[in-house]
DRENKEKE-794776 format. One record per atom (N, C-alpha, C, O): chain; residue number from 1; residue in one letter; x, y, z. Coordinates in steps of 0.001 Angstrom, whole numbers, plus 500000, padded with zeros to 6 digits. Atoms other than C-alpha are relative to their C-alpha. Layout:
<recs>
 c   k r     xx     yy     zz
 A NUM A      X      Y      Z
...
</recs>
This chain:
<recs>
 c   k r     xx     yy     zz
 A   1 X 499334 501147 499469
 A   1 X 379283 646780 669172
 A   1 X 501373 500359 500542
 A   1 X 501830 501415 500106
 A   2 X 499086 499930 499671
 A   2 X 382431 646431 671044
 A   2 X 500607 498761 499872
 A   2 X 500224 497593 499933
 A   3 X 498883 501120 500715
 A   3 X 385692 644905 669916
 A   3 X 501300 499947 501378
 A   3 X 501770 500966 501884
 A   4 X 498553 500186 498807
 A   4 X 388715 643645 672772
 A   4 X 501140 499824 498853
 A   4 X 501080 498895 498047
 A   5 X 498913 500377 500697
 A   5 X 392067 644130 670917
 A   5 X 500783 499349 501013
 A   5 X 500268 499249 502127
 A   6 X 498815 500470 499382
 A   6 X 395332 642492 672336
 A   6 X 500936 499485 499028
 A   6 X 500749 498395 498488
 A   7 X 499033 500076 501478
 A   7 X 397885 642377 669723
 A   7 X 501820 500218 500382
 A   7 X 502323 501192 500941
 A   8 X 499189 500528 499286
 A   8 X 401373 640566 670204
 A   8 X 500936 501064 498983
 A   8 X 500653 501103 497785
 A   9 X 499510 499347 500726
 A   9 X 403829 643065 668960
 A   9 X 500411 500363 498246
 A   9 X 500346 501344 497505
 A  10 X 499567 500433 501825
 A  10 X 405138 641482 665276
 A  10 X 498518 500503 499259
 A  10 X 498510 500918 498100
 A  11 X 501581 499490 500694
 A  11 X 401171 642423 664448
 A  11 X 499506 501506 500171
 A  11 X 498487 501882 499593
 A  12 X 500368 498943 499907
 A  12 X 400915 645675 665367
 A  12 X 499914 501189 498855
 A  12 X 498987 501995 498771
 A  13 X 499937 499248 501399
 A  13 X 401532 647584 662344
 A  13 X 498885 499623 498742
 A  13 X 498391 500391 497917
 A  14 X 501493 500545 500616
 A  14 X 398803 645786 660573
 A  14 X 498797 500198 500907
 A  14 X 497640 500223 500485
 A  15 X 501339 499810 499541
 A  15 X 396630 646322 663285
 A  15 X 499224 501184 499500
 A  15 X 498042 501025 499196
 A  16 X 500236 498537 500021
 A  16 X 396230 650220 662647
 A  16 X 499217 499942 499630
 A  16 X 498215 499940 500345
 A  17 X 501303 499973 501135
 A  17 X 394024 650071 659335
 A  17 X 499318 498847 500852
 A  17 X 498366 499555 501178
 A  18 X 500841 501000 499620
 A  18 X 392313 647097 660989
 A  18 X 499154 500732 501072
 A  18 X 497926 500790 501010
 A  19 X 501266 499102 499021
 A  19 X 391056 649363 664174
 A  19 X 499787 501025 499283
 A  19 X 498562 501113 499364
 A  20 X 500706 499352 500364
 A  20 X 390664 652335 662091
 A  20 X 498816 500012 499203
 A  20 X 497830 500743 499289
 A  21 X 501826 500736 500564
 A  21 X 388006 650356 659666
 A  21 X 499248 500015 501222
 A  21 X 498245 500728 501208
 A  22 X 501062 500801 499248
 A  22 X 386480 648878 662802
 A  22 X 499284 501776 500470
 A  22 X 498079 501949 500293
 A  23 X 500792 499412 499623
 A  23 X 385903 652498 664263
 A  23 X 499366 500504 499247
 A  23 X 498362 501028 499729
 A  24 X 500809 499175 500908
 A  24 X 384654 653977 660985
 A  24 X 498791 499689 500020
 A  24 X 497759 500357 500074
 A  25 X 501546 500773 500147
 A  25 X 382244 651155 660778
 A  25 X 499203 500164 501322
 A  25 X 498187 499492 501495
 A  26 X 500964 500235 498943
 A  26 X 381057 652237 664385
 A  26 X 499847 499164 501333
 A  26 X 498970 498989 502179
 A  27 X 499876 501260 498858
 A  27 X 382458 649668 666600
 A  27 X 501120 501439 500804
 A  27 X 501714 502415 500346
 A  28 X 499270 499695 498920
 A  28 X 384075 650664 670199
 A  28 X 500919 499153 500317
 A  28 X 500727 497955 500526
 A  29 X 498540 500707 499952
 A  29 X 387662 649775 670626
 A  29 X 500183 499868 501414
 A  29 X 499635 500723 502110
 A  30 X 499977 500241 499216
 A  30 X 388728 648228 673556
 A  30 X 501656 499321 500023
 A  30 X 502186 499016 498954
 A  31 X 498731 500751 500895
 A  31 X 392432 646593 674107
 A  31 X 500651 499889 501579
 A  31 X 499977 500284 502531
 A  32 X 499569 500435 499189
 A  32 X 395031 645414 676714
 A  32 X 501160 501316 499865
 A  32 X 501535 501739 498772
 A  33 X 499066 498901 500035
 A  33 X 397585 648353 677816
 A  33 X 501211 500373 498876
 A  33 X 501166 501554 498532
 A  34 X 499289 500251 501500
 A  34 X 400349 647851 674695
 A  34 X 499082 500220 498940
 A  34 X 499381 501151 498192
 A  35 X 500244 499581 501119
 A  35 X 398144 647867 672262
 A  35 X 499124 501112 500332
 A  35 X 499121 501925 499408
 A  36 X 500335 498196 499951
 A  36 X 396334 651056 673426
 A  36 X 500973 500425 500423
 A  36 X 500586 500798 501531
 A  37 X 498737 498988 499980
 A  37 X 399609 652733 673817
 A  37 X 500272 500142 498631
 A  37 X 500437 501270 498166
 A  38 X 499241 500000 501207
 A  38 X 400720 651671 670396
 A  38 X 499397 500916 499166
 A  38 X 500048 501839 498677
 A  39 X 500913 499920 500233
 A  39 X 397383 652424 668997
 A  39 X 500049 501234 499856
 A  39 X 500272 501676 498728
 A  40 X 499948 498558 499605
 A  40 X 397283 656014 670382
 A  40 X 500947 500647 499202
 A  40 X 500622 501655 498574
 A  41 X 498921 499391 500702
 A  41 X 400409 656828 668830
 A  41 X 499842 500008 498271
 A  41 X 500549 500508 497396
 A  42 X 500284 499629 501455
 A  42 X 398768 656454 665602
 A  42 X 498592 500472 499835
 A  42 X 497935 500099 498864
 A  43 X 501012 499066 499903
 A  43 X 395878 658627 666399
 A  43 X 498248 498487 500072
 A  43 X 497095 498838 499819
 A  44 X 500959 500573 499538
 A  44 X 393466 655410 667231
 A  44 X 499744 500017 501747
 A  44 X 500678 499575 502416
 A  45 X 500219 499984 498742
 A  45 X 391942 655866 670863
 A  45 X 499054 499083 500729
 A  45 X 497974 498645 500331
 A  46 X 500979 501630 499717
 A  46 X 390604 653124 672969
 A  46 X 499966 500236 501451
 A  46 X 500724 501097 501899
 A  47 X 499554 500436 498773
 A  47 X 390083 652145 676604
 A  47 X 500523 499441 500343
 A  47 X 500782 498747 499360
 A  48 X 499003 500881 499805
 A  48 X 392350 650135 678261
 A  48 X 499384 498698 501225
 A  48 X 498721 499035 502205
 A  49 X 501053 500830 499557
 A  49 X 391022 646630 679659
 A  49 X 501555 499282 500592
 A  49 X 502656 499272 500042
 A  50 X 498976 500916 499041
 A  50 X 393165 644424 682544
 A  50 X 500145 498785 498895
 A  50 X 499263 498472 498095
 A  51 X 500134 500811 500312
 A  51 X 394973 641538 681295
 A  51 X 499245 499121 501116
 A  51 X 498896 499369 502270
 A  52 X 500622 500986 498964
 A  52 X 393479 638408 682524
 A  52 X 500235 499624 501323
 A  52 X 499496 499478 502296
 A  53 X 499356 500168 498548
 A  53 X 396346 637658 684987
 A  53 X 500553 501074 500513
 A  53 X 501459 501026 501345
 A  54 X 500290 499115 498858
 A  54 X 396061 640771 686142
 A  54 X 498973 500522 500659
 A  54 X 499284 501471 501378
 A  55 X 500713 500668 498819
 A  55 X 392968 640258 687975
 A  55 X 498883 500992 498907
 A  55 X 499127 501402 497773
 A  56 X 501549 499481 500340
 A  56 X 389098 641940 687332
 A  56 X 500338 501573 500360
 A  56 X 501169 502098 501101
 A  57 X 500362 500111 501339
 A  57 X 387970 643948 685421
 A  57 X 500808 499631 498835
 A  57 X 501813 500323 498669
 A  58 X 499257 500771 500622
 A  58 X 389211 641476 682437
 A  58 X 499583 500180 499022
 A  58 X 499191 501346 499017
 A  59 X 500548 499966 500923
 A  59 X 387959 640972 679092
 A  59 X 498864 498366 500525
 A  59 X 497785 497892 500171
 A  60 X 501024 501462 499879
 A  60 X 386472 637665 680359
 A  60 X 498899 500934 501140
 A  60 X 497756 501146 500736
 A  61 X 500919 499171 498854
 A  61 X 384631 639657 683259
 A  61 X 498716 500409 498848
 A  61 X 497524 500140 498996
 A  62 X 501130 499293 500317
 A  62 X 383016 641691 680305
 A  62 X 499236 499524 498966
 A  62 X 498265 500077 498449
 A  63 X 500871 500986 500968
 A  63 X 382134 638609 677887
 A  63 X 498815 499546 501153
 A  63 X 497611 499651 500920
 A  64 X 500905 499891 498795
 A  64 X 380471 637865 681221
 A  64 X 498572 500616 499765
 A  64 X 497448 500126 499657
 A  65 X 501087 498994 499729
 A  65 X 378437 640699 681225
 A  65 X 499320 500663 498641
 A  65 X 498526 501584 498455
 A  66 X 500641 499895 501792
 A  66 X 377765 640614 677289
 A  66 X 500514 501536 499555
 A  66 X 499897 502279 498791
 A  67 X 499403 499050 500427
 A  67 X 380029 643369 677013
 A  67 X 501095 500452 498524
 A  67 X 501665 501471 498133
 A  68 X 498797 500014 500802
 A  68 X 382188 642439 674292
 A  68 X 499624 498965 498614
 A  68 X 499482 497762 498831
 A  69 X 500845 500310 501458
 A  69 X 380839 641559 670224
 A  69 X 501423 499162 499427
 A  69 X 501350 498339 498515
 A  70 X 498743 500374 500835
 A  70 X 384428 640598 669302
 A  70 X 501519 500064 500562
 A  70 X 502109 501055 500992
 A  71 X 498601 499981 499509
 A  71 X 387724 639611 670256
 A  71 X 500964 499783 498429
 A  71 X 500774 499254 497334
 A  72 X 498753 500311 501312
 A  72 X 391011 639832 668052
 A  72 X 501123 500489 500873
 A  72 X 501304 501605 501361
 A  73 X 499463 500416 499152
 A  73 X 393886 638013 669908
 A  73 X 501268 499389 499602
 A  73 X 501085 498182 499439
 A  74 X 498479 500393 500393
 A  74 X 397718 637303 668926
 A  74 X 500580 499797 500834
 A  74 X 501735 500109 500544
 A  75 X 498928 500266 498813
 A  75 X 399305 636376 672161
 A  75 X 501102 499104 499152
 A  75 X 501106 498392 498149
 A  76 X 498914 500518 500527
 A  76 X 402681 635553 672070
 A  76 X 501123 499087 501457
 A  76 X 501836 498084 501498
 A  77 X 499150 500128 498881
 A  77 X 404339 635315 675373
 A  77 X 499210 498624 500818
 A  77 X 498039 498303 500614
 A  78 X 500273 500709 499182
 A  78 X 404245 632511 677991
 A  78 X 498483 500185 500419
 A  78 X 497555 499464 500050
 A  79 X 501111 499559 499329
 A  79 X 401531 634283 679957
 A  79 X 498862 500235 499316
 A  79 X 497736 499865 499649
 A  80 X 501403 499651 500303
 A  80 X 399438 635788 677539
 A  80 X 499668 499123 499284
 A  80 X 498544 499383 498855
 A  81 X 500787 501119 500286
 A  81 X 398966 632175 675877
 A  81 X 499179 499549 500788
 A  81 X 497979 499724 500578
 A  82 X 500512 499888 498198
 A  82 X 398110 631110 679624
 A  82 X 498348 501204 499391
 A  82 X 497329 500683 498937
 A  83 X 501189 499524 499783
 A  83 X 395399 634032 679362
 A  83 X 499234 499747 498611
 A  83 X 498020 499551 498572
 A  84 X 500504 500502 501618
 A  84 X 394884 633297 675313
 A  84 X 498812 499161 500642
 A  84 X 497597 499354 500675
 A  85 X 500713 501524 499829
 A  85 X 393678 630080 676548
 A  85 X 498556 499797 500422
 A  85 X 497594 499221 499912
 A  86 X 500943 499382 499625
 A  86 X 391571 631446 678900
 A  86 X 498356 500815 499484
 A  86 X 497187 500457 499624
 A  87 X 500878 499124 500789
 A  87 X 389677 634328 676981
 A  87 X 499299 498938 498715
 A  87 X 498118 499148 498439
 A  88 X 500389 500692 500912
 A  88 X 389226 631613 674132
 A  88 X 498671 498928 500522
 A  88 X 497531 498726 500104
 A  89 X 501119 501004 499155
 A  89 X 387554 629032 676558
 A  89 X 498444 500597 500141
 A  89 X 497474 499893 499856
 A  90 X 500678 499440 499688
 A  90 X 385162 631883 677592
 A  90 X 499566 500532 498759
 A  90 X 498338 500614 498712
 A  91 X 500581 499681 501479
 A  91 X 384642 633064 674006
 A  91 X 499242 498950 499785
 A  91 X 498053 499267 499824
 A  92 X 501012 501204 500470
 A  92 X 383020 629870 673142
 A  92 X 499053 499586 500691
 A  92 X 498134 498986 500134
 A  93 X 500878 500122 499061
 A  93 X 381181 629621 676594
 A  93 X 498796 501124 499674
 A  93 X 497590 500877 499642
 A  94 X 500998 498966 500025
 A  94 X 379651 633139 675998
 A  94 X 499733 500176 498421
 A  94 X 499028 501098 498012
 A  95 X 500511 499909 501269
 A  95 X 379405 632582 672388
 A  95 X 500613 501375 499222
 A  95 X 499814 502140 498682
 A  96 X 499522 498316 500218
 A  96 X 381608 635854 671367
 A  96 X 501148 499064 499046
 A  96 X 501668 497998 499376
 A  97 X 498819 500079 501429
 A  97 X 384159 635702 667560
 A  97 X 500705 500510 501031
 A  97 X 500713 501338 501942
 A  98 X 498030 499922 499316
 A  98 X 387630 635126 668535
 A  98 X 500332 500259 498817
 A  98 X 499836 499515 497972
 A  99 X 499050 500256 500942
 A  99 X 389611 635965 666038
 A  99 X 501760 500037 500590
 A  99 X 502128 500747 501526
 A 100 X 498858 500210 499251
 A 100 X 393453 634834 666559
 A 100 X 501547 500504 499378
 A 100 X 502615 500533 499989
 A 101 X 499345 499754 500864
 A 101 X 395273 636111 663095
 A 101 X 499937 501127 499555
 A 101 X 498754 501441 499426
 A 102 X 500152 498934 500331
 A 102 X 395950 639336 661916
 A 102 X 500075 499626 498178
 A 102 X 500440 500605 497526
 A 103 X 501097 500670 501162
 A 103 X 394725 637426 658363
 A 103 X 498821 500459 499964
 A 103 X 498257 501145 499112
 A 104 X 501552 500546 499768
 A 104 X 391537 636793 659841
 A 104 X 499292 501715 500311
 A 104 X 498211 502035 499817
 A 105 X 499796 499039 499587
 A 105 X 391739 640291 661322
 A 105 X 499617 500959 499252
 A 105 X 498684 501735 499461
 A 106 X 500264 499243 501201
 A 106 X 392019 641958 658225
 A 106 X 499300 499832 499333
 A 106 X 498964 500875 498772
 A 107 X 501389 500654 500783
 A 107 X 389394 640238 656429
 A 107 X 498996 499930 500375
 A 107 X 498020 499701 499661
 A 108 X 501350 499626 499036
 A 108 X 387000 640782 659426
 A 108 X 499697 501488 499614
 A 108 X 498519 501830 499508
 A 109 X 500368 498541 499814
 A 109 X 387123 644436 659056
 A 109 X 499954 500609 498774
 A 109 X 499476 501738 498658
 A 110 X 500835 500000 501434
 A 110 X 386730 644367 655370
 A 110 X 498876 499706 499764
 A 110 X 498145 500281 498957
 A 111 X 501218 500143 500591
 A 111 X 384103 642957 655250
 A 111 X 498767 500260 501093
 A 111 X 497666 499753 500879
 A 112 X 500647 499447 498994
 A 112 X 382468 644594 658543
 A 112 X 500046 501593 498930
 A 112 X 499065 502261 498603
 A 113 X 499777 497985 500763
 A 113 X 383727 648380 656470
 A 113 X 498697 499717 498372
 A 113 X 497771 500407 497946
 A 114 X 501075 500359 501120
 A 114 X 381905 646499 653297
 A 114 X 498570 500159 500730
 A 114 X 497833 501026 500260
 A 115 X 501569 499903 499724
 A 115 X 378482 646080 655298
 A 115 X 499561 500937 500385
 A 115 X 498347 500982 500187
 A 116 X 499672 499221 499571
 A 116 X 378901 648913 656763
 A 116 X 499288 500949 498881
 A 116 X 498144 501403 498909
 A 117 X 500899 499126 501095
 A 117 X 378354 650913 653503
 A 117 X 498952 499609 499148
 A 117 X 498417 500239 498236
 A 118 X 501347 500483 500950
 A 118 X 375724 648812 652167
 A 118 X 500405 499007 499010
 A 118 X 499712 498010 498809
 A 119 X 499269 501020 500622
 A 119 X 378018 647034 649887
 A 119 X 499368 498732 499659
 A 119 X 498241 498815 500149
 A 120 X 500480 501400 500156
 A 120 X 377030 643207 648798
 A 120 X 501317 499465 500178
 A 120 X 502264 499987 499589
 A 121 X 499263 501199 499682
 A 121 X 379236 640518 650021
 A 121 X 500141 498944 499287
 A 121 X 499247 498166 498952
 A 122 X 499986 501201 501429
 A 122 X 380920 638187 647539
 A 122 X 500533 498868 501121
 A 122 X 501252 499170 502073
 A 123 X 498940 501197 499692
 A 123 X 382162 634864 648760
 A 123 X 501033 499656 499445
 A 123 X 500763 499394 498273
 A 124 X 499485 500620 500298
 A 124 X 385252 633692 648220
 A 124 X 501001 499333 500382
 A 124 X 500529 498658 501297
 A 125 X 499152 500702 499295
 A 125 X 388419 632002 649195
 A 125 X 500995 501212 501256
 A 125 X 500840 502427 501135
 A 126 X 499638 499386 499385
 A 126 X 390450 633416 651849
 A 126 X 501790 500261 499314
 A 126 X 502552 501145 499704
 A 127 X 498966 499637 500960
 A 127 X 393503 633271 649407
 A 127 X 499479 500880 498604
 A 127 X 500378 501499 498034
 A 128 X 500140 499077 500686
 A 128 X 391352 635180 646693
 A 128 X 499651 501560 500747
 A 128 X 499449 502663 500240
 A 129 X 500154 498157 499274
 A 129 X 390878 638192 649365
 A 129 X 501790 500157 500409
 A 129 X 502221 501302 500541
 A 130 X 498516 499693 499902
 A 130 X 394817 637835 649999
 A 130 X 500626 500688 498758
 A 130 X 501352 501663 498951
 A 131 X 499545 499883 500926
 A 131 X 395615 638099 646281
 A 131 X 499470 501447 499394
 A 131 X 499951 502031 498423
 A 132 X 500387 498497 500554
 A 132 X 393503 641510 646003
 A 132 X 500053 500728 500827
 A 132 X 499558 501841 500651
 A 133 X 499768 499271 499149
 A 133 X 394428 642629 648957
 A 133 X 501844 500459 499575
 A 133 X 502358 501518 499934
 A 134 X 498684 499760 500579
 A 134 X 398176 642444 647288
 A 134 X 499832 500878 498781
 A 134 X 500828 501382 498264
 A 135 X 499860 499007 501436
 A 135 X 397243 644469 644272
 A 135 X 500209 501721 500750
 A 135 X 500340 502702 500017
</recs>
């Protein structure tokens, strides 16, 4: 599967472990120029995908083309809410996980690294995976 990062600076430092789970587990990283720069610099390597308003090839182009299993999306700025908005609209058109929190983020790729090894999946609150994620 392939994952679109775009990650608004204040999140970046949490992203790291979050793409290095995702590639262990086998997923192809994908991301908007910043966060594959950042990325790189901590030995994660990705392709680099146009923002929206900077024209095709986009990430919406490649939900399009059923290119893309997963988005994880922190805009911050004017614009990239503007394209947020966008990519989100089209996530739900093409049926593709948005995720928008580097929370949600981190708890995706736990429990993608959990299935991953075979693991069993517990349910529980999203404040009891915070509270053992603090130990």
């Amino acid at each position: 599967g392939k994952v679109f990062l775009s990650i608004r600076n204040a999140d970046k430092t949490e992203l790291v472990d979050v793409a290095k789970k995702l590639q262990a587990a086998g997923l192809e990283l994908m991301g908007t120029q910043g966060t594959v720069n950042y990325l790189a610099q901590h030995g994660v390597f990705m392709d680099v995908v146009k923002k929206v308003h900077d024209g095709s090839p986009n990430v919406i182009d490649m939900m399009r083309r059923d290119e893309v299993d997963l988005i994880i999306n922190t805009p911050t700025s004017k614009q990239s809410r503007r394209d947020g908005s966008r990519i989100r609209r089209a996530a739900v058109d093409f049926k593709v996980p948005y995720i928008t929190t580097m929370q949600a983020a981190i708890a995706a790729a736990a429990a993608i690294e959990t299935m991953k090894k075979g693991e069993e999946l517990t349910i529980k609150s999203i404040n009891e995976y915070h509270k053992e994620m603090e130990k």
